[in-house]
mmCIF file as gemmi writes it, N, C-alpha and C atoms, coordinates in Angstrom:
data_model
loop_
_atom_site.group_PDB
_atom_site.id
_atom_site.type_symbol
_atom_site.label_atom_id
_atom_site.label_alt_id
_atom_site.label_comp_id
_atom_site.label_asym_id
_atom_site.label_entity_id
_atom_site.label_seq_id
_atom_site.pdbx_PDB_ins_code
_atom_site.Cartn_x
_atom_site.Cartn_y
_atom_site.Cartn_z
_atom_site.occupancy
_atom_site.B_iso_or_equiv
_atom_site.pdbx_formal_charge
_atom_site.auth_seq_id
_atom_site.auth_asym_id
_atom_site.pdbx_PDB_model_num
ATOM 1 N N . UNK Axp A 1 ? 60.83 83.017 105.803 1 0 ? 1 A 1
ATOM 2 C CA . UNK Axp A 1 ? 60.92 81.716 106.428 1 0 ? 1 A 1
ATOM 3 C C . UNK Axp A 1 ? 60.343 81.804 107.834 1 0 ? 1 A 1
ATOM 4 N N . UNK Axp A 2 ? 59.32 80.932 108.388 1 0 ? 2 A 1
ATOM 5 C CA . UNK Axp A 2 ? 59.123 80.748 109.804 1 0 ? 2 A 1
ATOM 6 C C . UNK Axp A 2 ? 60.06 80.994 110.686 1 0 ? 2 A 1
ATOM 7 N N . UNK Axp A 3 ? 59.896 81.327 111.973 1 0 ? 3 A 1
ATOM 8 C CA . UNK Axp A 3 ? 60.54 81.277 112.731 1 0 ? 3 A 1
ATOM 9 C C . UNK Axp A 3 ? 60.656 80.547 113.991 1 0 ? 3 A 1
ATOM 10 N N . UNK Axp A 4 ? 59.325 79.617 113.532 1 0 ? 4 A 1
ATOM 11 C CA . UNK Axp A 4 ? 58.667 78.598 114.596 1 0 ? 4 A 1
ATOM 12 C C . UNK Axp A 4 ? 58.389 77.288 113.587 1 0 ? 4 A 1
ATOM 13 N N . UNK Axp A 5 ? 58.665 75.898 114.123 1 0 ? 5 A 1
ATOM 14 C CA . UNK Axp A 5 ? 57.896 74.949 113.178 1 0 ? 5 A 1
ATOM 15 C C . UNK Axp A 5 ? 56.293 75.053 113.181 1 0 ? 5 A 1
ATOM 16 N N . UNK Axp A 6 ? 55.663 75.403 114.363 1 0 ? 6 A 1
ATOM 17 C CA . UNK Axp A 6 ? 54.515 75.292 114.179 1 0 ? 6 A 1
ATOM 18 C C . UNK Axp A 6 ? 53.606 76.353 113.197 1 0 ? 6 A 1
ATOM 19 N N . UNK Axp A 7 ? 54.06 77.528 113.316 1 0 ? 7 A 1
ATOM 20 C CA . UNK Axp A 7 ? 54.184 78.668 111.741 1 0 ? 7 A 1
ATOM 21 C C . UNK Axp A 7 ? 54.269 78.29 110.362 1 0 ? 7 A 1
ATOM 22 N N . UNK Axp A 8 ? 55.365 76.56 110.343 1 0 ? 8 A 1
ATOM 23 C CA . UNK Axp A 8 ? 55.755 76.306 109.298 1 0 ? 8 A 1
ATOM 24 C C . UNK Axp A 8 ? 54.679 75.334 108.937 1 0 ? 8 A 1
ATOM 25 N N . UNK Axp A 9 ? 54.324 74.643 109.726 1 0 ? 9 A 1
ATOM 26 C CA . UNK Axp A 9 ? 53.253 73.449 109.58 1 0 ? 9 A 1
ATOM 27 C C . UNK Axp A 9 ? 52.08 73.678 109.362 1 0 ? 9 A 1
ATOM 28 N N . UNK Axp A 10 ? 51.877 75.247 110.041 1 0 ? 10 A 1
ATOM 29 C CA . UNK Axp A 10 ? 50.249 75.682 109.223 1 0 ? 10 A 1
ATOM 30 C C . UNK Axp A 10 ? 49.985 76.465 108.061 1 0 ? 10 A 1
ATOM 31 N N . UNK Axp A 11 ? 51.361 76.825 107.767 1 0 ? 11 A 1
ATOM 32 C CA . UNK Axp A 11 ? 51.736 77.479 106.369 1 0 ? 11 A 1
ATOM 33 C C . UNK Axp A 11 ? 51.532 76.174 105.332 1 0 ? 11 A 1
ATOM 34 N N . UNK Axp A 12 ? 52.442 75.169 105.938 1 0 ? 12 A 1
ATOM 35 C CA . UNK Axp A 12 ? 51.946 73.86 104.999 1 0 ? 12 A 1
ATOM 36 C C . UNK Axp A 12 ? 50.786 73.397 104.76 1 0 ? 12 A 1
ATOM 37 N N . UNK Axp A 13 ? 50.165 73.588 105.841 1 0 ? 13 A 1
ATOM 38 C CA . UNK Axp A 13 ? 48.905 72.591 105.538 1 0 ? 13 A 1
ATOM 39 C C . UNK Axp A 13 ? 47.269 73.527 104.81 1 0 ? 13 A 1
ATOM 40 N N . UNK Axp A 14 ? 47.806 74.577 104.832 1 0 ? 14 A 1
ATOM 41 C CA . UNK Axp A 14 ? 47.465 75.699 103.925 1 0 ? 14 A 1
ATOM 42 C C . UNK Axp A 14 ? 47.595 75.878 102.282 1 0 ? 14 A 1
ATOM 43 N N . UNK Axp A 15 ? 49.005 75.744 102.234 1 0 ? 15 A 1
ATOM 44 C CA . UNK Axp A 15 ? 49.284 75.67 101.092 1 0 ? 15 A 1
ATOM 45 C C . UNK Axp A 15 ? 49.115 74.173 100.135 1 0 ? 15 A 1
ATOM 46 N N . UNK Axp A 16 ? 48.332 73.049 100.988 1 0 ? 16 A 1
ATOM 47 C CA . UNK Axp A 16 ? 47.904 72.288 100.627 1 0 ? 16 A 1
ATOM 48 C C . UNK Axp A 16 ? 46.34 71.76 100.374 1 0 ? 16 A 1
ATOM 49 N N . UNK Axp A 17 ? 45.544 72.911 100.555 1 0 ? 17 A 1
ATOM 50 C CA . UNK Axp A 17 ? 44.713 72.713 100.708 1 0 ? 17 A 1
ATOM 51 C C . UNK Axp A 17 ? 43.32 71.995 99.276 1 0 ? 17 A 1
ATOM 52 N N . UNK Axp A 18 ? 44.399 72.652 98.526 1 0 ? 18 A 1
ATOM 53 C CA . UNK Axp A 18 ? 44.021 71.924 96.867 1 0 ? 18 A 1
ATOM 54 C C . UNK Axp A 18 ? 45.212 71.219 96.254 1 0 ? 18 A 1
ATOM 55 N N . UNK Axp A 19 ? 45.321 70.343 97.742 1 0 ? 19 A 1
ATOM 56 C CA . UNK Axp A 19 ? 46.535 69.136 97.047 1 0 ? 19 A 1
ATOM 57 C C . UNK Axp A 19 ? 45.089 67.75 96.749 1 0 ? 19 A 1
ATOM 58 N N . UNK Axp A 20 ? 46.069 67.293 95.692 1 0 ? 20 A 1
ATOM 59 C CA . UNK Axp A 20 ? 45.196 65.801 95.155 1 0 ? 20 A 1
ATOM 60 C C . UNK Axp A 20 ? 45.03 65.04 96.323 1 0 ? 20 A 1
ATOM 61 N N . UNK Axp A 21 ? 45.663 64.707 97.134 1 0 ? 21 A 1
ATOM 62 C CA . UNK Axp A 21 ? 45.978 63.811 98.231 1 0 ? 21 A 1
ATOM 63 C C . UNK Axp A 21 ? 46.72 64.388 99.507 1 0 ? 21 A 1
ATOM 64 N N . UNK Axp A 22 ? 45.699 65.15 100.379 1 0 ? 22 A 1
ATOM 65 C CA . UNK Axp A 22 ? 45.967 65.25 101.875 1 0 ? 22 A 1
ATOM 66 C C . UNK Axp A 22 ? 46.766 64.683 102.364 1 0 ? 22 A 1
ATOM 67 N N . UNK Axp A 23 ? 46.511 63.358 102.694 1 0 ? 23 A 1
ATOM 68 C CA . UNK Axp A 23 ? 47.355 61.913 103.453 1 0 ? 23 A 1
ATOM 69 C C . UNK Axp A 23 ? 48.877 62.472 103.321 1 0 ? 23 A 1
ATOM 70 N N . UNK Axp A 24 ? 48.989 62.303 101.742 1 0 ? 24 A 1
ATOM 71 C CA . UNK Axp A 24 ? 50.407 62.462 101.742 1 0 ? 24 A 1
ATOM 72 C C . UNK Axp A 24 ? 51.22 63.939 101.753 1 0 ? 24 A 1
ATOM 73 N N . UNK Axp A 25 ? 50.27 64.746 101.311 1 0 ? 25 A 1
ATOM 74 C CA . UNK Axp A 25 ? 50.329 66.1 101.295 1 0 ? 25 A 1
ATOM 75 C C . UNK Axp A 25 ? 51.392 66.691 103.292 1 0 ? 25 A 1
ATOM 76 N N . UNK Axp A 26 ? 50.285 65.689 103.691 1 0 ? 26 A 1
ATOM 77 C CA . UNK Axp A 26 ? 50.969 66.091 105.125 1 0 ? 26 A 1
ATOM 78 C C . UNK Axp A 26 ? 52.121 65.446 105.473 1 0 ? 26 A 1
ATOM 79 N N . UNK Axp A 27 ? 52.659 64.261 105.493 1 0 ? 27 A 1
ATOM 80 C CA . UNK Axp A 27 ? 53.468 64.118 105.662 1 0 ? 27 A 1
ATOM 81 C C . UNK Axp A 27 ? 55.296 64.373 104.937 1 0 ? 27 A 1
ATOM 82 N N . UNK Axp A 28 ? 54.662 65.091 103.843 1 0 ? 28 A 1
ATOM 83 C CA . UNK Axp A 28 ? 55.792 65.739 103.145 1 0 ? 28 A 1
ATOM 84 C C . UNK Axp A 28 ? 57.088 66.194 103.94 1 0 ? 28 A 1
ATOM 85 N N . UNK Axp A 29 ? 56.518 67.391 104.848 1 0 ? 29 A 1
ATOM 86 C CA . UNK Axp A 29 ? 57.82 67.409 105.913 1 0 ? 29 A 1
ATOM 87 C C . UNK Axp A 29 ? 58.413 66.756 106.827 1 0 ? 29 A 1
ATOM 88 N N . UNK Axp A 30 ? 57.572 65.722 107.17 1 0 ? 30 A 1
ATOM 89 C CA . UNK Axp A 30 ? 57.964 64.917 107.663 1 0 ? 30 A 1
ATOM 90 C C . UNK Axp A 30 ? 59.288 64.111 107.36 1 0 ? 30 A 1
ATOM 91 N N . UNK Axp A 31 ? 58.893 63.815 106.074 1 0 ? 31 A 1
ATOM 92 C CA . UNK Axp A 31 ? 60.061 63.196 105.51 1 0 ? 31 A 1
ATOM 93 C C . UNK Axp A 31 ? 61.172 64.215 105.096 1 0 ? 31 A 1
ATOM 94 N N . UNK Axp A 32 ? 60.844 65.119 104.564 1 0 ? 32 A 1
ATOM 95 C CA . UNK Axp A 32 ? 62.088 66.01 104.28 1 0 ? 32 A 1
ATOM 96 C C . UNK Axp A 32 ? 62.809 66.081 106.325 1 0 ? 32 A 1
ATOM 97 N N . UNK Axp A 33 ? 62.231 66.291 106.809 1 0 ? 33 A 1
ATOM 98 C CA . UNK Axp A 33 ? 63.392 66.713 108.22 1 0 ? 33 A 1
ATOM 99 C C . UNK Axp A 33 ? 63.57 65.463 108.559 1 0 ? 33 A 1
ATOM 100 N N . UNK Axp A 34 ? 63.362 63.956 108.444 1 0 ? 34 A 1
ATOM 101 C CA . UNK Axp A 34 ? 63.989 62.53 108.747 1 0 ? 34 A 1
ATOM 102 C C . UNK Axp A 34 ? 65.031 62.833 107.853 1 0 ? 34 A 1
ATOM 103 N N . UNK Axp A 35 ? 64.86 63.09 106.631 1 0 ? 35 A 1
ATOM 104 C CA . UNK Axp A 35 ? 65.986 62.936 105.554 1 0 ? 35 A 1
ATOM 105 C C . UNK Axp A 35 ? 66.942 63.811 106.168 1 0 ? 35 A 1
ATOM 106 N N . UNK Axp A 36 ? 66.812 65.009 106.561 1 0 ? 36 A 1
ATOM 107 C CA . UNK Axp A 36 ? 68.194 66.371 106.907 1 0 ? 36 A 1
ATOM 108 C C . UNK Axp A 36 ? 68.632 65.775 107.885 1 0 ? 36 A 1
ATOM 109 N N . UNK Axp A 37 ? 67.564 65.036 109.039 1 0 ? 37 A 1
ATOM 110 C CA . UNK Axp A 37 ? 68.133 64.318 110.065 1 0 ? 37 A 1
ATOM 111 C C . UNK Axp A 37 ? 69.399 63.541 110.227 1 0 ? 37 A 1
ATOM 112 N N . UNK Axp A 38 ? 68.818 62.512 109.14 1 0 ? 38 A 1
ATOM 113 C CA . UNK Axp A 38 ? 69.583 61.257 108.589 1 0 ? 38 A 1
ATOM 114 C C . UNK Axp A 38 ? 70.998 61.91 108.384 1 0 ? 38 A 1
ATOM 115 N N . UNK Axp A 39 ? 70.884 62.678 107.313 1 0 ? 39 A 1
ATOM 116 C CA . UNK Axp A 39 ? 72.033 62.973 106.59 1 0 ? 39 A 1
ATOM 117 C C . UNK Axp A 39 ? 72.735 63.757 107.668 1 0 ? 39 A 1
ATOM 118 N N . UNK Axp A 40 ? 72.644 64.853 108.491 1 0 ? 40 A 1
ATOM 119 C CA . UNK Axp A 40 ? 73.202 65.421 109.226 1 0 ? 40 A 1
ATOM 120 C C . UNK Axp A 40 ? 74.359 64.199 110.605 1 0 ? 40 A 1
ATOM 121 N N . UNK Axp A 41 ? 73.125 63.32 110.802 1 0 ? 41 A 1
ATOM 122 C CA . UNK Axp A 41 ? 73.796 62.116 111.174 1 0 ? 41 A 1
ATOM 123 C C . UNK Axp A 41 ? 74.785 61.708 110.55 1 0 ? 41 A 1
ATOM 124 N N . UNK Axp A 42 ? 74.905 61.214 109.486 1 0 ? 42 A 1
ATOM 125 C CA . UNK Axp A 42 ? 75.753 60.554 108.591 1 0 ? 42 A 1
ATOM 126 C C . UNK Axp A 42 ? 76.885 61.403 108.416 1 0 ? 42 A 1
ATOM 127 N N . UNK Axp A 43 ? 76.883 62.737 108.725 1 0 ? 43 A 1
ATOM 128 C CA . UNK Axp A 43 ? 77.818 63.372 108.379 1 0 ? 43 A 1
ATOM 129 C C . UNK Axp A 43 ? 78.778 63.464 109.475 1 0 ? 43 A 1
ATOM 130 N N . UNK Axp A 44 ? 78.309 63.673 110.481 1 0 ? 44 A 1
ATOM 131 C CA . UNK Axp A 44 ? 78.672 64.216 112.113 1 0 ? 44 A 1
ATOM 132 C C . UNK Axp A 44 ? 79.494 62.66 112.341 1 0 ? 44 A 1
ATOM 133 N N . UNK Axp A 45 ? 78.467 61.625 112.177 1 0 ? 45 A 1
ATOM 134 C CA . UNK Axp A 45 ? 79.078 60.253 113.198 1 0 ? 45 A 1
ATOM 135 C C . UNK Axp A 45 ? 79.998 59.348 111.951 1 0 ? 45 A 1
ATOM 136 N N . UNK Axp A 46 ? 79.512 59.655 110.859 1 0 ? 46 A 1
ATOM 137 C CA . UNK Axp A 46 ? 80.491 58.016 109.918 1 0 ? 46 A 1
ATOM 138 C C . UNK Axp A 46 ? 81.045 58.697 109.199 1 0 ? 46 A 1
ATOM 139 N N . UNK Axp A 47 ? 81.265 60.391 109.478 1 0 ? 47 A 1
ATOM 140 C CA . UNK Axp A 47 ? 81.987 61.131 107.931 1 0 ? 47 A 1
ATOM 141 C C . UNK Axp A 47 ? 81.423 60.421 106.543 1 0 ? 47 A 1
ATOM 142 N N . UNK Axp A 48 ? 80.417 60.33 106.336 1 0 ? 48 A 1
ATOM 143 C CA . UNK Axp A 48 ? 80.02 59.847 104.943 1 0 ? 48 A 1
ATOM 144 C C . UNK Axp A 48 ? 78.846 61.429 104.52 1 0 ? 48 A 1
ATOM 145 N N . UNK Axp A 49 ? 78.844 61.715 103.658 1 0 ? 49 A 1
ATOM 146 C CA . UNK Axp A 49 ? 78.426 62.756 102.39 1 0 ? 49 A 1
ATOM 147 C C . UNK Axp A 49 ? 77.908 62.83 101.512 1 0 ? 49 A 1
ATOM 148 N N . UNK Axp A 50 ? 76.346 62.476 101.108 1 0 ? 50 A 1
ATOM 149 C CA . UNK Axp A 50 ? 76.027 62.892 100.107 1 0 ? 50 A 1
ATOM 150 C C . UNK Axp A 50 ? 75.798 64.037 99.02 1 0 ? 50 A 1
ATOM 151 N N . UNK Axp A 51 ? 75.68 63.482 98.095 1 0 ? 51 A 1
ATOM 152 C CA . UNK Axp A 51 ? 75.337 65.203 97.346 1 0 ? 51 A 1
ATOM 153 C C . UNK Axp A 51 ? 73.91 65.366 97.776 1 0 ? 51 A 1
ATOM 154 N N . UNK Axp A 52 ? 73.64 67.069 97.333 1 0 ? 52 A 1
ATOM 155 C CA . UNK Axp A 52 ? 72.162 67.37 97.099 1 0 ? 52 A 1
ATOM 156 C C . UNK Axp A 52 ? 71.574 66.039 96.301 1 0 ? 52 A 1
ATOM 157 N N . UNK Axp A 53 ? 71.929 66.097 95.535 1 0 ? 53 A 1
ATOM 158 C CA . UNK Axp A 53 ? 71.209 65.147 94.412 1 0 ? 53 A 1
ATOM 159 C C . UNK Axp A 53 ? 70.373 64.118 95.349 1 0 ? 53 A 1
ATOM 160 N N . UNK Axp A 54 ? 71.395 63.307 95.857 1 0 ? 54 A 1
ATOM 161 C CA . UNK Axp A 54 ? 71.213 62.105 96.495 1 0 ? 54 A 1
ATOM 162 C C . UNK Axp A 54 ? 69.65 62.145 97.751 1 0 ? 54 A 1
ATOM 163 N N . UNK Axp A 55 ? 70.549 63.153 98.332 1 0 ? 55 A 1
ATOM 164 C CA . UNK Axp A 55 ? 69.691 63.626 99.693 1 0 ? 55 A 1
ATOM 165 C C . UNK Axp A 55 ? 67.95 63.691 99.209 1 0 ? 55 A 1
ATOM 166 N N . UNK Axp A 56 ? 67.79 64.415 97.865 1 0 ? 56 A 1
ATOM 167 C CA . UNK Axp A 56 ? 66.642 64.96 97.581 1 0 ? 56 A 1
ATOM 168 C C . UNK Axp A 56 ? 66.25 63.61 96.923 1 0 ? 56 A 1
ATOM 169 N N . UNK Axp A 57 ? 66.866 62.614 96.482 1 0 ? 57 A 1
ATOM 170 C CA . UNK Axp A 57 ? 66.139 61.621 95.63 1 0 ? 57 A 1
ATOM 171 C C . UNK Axp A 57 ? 66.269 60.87 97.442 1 0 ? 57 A 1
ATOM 172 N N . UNK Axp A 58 ? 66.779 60.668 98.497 1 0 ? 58 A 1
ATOM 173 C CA . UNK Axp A 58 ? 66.112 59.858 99.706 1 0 ? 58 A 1
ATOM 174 C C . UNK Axp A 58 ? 65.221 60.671 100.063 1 0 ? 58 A 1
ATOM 175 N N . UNK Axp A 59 ? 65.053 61.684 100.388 1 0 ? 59 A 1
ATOM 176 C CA . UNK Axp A 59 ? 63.606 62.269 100.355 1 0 ? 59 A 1
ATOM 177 C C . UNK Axp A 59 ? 62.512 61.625 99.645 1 0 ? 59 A 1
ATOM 178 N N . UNK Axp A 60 ? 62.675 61.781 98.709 1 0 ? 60 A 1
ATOM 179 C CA . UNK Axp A 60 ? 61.42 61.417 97.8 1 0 ? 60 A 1
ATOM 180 C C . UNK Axp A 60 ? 61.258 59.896 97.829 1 0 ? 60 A 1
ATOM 181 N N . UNK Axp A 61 ? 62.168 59.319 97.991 1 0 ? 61 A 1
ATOM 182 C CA . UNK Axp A 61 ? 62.238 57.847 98.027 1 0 ? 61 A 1
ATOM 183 C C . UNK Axp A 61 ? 61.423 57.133 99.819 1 0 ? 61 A 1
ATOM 184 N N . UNK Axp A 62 ? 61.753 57.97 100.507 1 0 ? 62 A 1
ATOM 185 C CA . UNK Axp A 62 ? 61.034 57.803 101.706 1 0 ? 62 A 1
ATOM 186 C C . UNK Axp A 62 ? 60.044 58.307 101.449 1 0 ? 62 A 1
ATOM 187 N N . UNK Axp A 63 ? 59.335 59.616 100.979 1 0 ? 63 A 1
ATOM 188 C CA . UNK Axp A 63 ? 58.09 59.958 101.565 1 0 ? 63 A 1
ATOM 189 C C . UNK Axp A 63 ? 57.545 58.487 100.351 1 0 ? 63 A 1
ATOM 190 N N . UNK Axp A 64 ? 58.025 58.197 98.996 1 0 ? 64 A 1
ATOM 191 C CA . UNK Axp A 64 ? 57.346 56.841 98.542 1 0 ? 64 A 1
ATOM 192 C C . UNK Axp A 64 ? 56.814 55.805 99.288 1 0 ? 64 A 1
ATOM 193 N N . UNK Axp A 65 ? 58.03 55.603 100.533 1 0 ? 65 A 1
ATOM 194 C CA . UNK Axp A 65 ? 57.708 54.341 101.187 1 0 ? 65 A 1
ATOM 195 C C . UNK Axp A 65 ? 56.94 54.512 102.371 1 0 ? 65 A 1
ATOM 196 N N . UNK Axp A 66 ? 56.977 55.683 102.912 1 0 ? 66 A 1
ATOM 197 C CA . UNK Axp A 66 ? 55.553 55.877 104.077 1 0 ? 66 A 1
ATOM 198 C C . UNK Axp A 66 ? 54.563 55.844 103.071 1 0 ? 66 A 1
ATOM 199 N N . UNK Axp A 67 ? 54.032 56.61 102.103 1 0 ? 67 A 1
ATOM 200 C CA . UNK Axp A 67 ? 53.366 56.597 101.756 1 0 ? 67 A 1
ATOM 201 C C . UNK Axp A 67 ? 52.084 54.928 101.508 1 0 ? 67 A 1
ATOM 202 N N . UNK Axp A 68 ? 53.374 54.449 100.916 1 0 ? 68 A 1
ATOM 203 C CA . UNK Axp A 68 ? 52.691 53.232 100.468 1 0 ? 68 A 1
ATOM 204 C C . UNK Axp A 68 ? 52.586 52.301 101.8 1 0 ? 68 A 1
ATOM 205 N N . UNK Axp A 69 ? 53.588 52.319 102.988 1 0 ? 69 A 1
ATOM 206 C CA . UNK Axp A 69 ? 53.378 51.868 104.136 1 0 ? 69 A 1
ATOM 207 C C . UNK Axp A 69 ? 52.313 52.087 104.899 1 0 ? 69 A 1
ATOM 208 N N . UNK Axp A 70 ? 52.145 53.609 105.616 1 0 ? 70 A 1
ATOM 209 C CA . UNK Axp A 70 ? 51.443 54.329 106.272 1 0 ? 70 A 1
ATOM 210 C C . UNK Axp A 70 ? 50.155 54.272 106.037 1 0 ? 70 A 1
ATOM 211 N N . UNK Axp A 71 ? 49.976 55.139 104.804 1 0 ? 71 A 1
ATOM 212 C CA . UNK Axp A 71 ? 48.814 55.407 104.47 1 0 ? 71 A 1
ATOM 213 C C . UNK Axp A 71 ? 48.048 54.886 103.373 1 0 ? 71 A 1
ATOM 214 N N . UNK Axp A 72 ? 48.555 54.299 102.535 1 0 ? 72 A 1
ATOM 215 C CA . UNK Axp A 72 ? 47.818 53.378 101.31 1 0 ? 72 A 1
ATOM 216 C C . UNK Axp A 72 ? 47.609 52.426 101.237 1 0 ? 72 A 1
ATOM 217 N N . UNK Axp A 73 ? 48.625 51.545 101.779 1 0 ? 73 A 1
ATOM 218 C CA . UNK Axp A 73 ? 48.472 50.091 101.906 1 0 ? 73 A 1
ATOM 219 C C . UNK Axp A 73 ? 48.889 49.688 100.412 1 0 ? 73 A 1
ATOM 220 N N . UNK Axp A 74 ? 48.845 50.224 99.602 1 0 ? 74 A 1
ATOM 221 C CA . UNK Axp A 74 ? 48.521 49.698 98.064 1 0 ? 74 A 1
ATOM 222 C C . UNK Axp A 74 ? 49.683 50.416 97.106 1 0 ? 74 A 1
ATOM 223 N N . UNK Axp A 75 ? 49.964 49.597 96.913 1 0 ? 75 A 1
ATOM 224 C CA . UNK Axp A 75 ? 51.618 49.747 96.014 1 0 ? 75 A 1
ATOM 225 C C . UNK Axp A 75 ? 51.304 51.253 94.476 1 0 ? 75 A 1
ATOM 226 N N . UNK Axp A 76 ? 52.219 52.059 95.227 1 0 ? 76 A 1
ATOM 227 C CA . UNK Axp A 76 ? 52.071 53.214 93.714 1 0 ? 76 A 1
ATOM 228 C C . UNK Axp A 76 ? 53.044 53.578 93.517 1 0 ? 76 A 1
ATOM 229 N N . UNK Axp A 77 ? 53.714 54.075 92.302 1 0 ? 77 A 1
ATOM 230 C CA . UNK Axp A 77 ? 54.719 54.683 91.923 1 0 ? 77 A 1
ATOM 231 C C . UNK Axp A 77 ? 55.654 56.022 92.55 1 0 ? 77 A 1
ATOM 232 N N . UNK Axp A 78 ? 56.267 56.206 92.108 1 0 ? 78 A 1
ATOM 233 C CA . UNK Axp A 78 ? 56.959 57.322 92.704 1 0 ? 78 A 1
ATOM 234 C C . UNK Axp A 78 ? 56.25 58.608 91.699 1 0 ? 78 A 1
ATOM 235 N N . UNK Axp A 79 ? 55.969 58.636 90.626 1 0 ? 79 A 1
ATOM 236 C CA . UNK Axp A 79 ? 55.363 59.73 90.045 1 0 ? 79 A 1
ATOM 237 C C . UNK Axp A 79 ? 53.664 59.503 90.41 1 0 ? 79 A 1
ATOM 238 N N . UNK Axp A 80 ? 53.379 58.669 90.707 1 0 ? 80 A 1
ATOM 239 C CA . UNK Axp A 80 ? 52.083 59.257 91.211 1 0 ? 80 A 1
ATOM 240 C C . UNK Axp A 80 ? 51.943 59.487 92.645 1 0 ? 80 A 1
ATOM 241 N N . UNK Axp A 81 ? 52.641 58.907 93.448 1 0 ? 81 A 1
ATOM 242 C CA . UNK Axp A 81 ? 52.469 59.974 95.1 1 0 ? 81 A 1
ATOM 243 C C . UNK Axp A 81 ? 53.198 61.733 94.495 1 0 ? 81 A 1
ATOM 244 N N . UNK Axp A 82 ? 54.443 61.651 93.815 1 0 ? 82 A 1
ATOM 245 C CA . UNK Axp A 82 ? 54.128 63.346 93.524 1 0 ? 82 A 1
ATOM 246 C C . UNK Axp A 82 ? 53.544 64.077 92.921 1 0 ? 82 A 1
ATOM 247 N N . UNK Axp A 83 ? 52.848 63.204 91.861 1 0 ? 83 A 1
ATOM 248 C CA . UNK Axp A 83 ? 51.56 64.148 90.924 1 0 ? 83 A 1
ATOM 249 C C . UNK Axp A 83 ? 50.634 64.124 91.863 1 0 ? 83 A 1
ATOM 250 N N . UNK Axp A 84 ? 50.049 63.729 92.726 1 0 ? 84 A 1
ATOM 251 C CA . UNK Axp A 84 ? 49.05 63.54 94.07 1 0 ? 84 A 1
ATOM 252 C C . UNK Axp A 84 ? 49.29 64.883 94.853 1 0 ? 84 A 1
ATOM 253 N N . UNK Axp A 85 ? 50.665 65.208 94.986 1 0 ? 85 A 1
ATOM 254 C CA . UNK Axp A 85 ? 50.815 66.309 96.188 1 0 ? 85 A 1
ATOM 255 C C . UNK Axp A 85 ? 50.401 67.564 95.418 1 0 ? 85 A 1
């Protein structure tokens, strides 16, 4: 595991380099550390708890909606922004 984010971010963007879709390819972590964010929030200030389960389907459910916000403009599924990455 890195020991720096910036270690981690060029490890990512490496290991993406024969992703279908860059755009979204990059912002992947993005959304995963809003999501740990979120939830770490939620835990600390309103005592509320999700499962893994949950956490990993708002992950994926956000990087959906940047996706289609941010960078596409154009409405796509949730299995095709992850068959893309």
């Amino acid at each position: 595991m890195p020991g720096k984010i910036t270690v981690a971010l060029t490890s990512w963007e490496h290991a993406g380099l024969l992703a279908k879709n860059r755009g979204r390819w990059r912002i992947v972590p993005t959304s995963i550390w809003w999501t740990i964010w979120k939830e770490r929030n939620s835990r600390c200030f309103e005592s509320i708890e999700n499962s893994m389960r949950q956490i990993k389907l708002n992950c994926i459910l956000l990087l959906c909606f940047w996706c289609n916000q941010l960078l596409l403009n154009d409405p796509v599924s949730i299995i095709d922004v992850l068959d893309s990455l």
